[in-house]
C-alpha positions as a Markdown table, in Angstrom:
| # | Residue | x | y | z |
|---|---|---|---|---|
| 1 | Unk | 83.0 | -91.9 | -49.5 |
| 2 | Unk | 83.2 | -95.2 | -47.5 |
| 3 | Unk | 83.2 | -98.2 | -49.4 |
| 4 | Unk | 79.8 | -100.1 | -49.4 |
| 5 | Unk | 79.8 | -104.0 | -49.0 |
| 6 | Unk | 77.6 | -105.8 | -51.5 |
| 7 | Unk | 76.2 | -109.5 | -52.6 |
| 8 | Unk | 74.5 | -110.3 | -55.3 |
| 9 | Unk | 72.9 | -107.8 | -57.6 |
| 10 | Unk | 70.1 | -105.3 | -57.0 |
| 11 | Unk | 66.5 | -106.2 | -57.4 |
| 12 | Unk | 63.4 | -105.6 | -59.4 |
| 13 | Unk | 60.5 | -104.7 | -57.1 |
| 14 | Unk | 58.2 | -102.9 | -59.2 |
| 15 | Unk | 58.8 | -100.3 | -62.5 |
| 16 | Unk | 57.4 | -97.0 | -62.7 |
| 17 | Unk | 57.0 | -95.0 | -66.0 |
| 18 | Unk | 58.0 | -91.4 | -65.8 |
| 19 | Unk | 56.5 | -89.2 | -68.9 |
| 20 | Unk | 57.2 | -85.7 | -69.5 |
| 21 | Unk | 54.7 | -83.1 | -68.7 |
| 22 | Unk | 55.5 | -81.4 | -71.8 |
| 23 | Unk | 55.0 | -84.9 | -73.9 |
| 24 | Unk | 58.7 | -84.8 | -75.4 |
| 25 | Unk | 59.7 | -88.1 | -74.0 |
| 26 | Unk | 59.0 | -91.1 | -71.1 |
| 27 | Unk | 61.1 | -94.0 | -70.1 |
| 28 | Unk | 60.7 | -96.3 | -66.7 |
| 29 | Unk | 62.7 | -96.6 | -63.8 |
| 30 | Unk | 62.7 | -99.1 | -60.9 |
| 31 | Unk | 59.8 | -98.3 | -58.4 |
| 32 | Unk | 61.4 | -96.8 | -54.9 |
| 33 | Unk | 63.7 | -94.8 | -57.1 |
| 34 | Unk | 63.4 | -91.2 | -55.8 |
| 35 | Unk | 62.5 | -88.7 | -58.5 |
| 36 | Unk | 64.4 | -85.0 | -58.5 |
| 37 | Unk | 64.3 | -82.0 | -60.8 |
| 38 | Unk | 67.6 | -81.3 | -61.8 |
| 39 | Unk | 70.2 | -78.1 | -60.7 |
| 40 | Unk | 70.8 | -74.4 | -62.4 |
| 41 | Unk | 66.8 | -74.5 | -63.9 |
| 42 | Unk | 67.5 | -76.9 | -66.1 |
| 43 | Unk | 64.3 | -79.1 | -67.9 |
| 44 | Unk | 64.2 | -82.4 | -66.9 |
| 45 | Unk | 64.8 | -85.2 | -64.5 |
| 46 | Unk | 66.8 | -87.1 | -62.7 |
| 47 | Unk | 66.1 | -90.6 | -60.1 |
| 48 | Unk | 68.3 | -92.2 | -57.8 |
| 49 | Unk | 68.7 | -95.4 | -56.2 |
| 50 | Unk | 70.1 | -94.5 | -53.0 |
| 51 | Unk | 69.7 | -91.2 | -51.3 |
| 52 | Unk | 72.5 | -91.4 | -49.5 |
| 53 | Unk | 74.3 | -91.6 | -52.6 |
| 54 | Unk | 73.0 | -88.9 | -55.2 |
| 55 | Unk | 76.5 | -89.1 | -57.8 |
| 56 | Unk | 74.5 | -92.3 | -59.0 |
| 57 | Unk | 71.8 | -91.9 | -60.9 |
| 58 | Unk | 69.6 | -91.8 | -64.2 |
| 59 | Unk | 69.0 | -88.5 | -65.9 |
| 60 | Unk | 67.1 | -87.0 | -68.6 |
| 61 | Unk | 68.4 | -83.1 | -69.6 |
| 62 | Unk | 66.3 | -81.3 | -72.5 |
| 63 | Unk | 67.0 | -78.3 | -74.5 |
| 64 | Unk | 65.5 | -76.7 | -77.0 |
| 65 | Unk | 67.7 | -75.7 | -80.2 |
| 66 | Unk | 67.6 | -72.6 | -82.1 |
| 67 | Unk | 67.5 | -74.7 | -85.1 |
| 68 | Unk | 66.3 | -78.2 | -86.6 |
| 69 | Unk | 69.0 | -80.7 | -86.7 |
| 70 | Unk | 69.3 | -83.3 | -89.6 |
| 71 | Unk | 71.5 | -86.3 | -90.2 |
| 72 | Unk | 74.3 | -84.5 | -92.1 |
| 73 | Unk | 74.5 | -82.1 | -89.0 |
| 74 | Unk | 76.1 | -85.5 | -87.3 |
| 75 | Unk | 79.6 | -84.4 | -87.5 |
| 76 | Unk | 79.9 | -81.1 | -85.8 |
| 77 | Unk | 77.4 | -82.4 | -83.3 |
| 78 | Unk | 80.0 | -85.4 | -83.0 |
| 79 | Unk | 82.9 | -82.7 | -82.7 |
| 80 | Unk | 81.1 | -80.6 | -80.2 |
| 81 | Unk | 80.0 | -83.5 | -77.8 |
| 82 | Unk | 83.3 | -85.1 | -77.4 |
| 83 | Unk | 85.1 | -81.6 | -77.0 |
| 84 | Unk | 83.1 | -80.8 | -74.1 |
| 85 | Unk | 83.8 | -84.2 | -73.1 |
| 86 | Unk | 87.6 | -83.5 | -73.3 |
| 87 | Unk | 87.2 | -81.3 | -70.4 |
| 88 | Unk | 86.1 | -84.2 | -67.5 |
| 89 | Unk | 89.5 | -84.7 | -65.7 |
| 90 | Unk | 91.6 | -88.1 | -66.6 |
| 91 | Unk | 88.9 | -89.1 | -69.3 |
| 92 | Unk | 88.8 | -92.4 | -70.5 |
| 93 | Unk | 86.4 | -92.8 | -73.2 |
| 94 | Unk | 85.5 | -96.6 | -73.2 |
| 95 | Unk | 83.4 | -97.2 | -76.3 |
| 96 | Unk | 82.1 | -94.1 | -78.5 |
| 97 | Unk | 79.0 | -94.9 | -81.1 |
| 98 | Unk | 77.2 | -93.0 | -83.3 |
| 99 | Unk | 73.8 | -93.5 | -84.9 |
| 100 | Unk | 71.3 | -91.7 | -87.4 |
| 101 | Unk | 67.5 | -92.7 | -87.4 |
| 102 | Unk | 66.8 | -90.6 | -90.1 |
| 103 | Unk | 67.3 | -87.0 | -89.3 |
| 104 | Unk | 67.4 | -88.1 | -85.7 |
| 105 | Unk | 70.8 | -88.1 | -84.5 |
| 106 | Unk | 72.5 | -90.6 | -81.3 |
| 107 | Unk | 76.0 | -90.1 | -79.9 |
| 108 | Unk | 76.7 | -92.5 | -77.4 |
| 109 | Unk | 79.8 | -92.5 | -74.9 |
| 110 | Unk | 80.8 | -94.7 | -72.0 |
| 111 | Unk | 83.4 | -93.0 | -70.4 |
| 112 | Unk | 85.8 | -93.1 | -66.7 |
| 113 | Unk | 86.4 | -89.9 | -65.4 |
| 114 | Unk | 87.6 | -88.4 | -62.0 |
| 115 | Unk | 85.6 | -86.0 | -60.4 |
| 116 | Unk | 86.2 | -84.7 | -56.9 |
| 117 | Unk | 89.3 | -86.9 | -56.2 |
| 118 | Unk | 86.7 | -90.0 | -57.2 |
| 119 | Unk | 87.1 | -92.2 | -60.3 |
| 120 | Unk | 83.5 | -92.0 | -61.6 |
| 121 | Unk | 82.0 | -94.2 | -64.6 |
| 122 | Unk | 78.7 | -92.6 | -66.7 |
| 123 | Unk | 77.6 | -93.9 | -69.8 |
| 124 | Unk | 75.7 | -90.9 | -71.8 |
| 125 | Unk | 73.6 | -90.1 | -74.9 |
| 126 | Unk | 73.1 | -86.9 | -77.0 |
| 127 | Unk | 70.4 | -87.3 | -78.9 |
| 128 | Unk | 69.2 | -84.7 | -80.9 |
| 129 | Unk | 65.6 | -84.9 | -82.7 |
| 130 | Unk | 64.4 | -81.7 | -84.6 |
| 131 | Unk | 64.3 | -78.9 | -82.2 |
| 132 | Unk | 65.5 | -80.4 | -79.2 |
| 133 | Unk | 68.6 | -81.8 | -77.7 |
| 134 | Unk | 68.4 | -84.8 | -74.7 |
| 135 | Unk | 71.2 | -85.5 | -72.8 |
| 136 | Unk | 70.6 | -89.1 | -71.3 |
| 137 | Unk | 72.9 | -90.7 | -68.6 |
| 138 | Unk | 73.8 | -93.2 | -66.0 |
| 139 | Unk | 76.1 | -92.6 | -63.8 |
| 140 | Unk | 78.1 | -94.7 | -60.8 |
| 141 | Unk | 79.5 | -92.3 | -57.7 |
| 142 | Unk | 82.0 | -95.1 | -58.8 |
| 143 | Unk | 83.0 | -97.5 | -60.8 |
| 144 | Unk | 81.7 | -100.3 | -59.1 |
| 145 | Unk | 78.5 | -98.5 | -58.1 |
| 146 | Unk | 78.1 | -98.0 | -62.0 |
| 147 | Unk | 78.9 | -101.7 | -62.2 |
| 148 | Unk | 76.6 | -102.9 | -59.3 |
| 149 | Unk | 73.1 | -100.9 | -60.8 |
| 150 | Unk | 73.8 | -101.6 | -64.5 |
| 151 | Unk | 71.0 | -103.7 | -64.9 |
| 152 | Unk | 69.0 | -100.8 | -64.1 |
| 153 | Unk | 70.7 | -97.9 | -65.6 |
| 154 | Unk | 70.4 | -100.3 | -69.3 |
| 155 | Unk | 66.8 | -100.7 | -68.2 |
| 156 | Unk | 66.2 | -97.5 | -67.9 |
| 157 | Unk | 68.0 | -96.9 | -71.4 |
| 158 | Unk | 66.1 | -99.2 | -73.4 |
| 159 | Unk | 62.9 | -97.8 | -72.0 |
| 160 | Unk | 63.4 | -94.4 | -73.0 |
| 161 | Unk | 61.4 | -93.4 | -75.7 |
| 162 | Unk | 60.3 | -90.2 | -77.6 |
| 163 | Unk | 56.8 | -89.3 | -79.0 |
| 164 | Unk | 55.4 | -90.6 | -82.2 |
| 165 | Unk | 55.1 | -86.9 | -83.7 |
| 166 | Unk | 58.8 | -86.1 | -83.0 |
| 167 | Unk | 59.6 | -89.4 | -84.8 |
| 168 | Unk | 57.2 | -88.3 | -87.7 |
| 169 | Unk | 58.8 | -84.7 | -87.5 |
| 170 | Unk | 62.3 | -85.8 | -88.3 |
| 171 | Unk | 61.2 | -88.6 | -91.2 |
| 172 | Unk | 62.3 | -86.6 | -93.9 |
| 173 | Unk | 59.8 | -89.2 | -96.5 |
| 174 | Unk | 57.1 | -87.8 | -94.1 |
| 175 | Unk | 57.6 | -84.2 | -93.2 |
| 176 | Unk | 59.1 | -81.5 | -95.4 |
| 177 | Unk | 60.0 | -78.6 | -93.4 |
| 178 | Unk | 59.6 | -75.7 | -95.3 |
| 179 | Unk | 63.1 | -73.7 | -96.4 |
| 180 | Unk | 64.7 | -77.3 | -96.4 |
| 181 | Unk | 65.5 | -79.3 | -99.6 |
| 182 | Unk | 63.7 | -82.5 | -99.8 |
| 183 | Unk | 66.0 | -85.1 | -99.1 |
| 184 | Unk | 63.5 | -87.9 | -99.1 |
């Protein structure tokens, strides 16, 4: 990968808003961004700044669980994430949060991490709300790439949002699932 020479920072021509045909999330993304449907079958979405350069990018992977997830579920989830983490070659794990929004669960990592001979930088959230598992991320081909399209990648972070019903679905003062104890 040759080095790319840049000055200042990237700029804001337009935002577009990306929703899910399914209705299970939405977030926006800087217009000219070029949209893909991720590898192997797997649901969801990922846009690129460059496409010359497709190792950076924002991504959006969903899953559906075999089973609803609440709050207390938050340390096995915890375990499981940062062992499959573990595996990424020379990992470096650069600030690790975790949050609970009622039975919704967030598990945040910025980590450094080589991958094909490259030193990579991705910072990634699983978030897990009822039935479903989201895997969001931004990722740099490198570190400085990551660096250079931060503003973006955070933009695109703190624009994600999930539906109104999913949020009502995990408030356990709201919804009792039937089978579960009421915890609210």
């Amino acid at each position: 990968m040759t080095e790319r020479q840049r000055s200042g920072r990237p700029q804001f021509t337009g935002i577009h808003t990306y929703q899910d045909p399914h209705g299970r999330y939405e977030f926006r993304h800087p217009w000219g961004w070029e949209e893909f449907e991720l590898e192997d079958e797997r649901d969801g979405l990922i846009v690129s700044p460059e496409d010359a350069d497709d190792e950076t990018y924002f991504a959006v992977w969903v899953t559906a669980l075999d089973t609803s997830v609440v709050a207390d579920d938050l340390p096995v989830l915890r375990e499981g994430f940062d062992a499959g983490l573990a595996k990424l070659t020379d990992l470096t794990v650069e600030s690790s949060e975790h949050k609970t929004y009622n039975n919704i669960i967030r598990l945040e990592r910025i980590i450094t991490f080589t991958e094909n001979g490259v030193r990579r930088k991705r910072r990634v959230w699983a978030l897990y709300a009822d039935y479903w598992q989201f895997v969001v991320a931004f990722q740099g081909s490198t570190v400085e790439e990551y660096e250079y399209w931060l503003p973006m990648g955070n933009y695109c972070f703190t624009s994600f949002n999930l539906p109104e019903a999913l949020w009502f679905a995990t408030d356990p003062a709201v919804y009792k699932r039937p089978g579960r104890e009421d915890v609210g």
